[in-house]
VOFITOR-58837 format. One line per field, with one value per residue (C-alpha): x, y, z; residue number from 1. Coordinates in Angstrom, 2 decimals, always signed. Example, Ala and Ser with C-alpha at 12.3 -4.5 7.8 and 13.67 -1.06 7.14 Angstrom:
2
x	+12.30:+13.67
y	-4.50:-1.06
z	+7.80:+7.14
resi	1:2
//
This chain:
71
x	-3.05:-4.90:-4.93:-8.30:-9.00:-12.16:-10.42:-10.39:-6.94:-6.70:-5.11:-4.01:-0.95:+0.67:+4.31:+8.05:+9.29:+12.35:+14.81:+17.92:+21.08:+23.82:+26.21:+26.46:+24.89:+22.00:+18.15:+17.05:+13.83:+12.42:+12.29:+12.93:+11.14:+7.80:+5.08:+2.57:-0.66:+0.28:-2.30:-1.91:-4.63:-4.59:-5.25:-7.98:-6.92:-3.35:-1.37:+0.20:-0.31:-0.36:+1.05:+0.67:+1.45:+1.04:+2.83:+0.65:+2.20:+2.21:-0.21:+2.86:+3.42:+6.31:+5.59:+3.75:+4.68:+3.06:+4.49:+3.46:+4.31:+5.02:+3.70
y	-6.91:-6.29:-3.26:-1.29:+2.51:+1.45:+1.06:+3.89:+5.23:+8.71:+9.77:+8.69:+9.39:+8.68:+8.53:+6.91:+4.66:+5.14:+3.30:+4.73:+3.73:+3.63:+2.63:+5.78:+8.04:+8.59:+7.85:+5.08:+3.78:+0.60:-2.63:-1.45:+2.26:+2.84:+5.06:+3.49:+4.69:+4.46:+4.97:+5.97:+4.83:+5.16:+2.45:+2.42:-0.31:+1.41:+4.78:+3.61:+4.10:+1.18:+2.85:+0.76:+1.39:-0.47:+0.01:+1.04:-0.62:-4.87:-3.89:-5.23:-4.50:-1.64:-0.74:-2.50:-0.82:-0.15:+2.50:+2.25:+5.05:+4.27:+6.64
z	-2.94:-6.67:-7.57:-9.23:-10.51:-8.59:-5.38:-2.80:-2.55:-1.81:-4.87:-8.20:-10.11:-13.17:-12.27:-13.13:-10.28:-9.41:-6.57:-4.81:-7.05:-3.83:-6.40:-8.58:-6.24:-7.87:-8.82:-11.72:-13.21:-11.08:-13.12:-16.74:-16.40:-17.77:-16.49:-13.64:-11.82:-8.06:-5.69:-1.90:+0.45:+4.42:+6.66:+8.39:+11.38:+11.92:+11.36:+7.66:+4.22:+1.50:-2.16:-4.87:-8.12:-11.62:-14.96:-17.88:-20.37:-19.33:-15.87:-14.11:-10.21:-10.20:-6.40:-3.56:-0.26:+3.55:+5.24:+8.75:+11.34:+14.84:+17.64
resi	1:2:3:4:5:6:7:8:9:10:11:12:13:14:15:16:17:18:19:20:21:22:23:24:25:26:27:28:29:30:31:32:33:34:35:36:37:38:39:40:41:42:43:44:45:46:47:48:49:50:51:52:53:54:55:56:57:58:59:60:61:62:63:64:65:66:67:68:69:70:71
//
């Protein structure tokens, strides 16, 4: 999936990805920290989300997820 300020997510944010750390308990940056603009966008075909996000500084993918709720 690209990723475009033109696209229609439902919002925009400028945010620090972070993962679960199970070793020390704890949160940590993703992939070397940075800030990124991730977008969440519903889908239309099924009850999920998609959130994407891209780092500011090399445009790099820090987050490409679908969350998909079951019913």
């Amino acid at each position: 999936m690209m990723y475009s300020e033109d696209d229609e997510y439902t919002v925009h944010v400028k945010a620090q990805v972070m993962t679960r750390d199970d070793s020390s308990g704890g949160w940590v940056p993703l992939g070397g920290g940075g800030v990124s603009v991730v977008g969440v966008r519903q889908d239309q075909a099924r009850p999920a989300y998609s959130i994407y996000g891209r780092r500011m500084t090399d445009c790099s993918v820090s987050s490409s997820r679908l969350v998909v709720f079951l019913t």
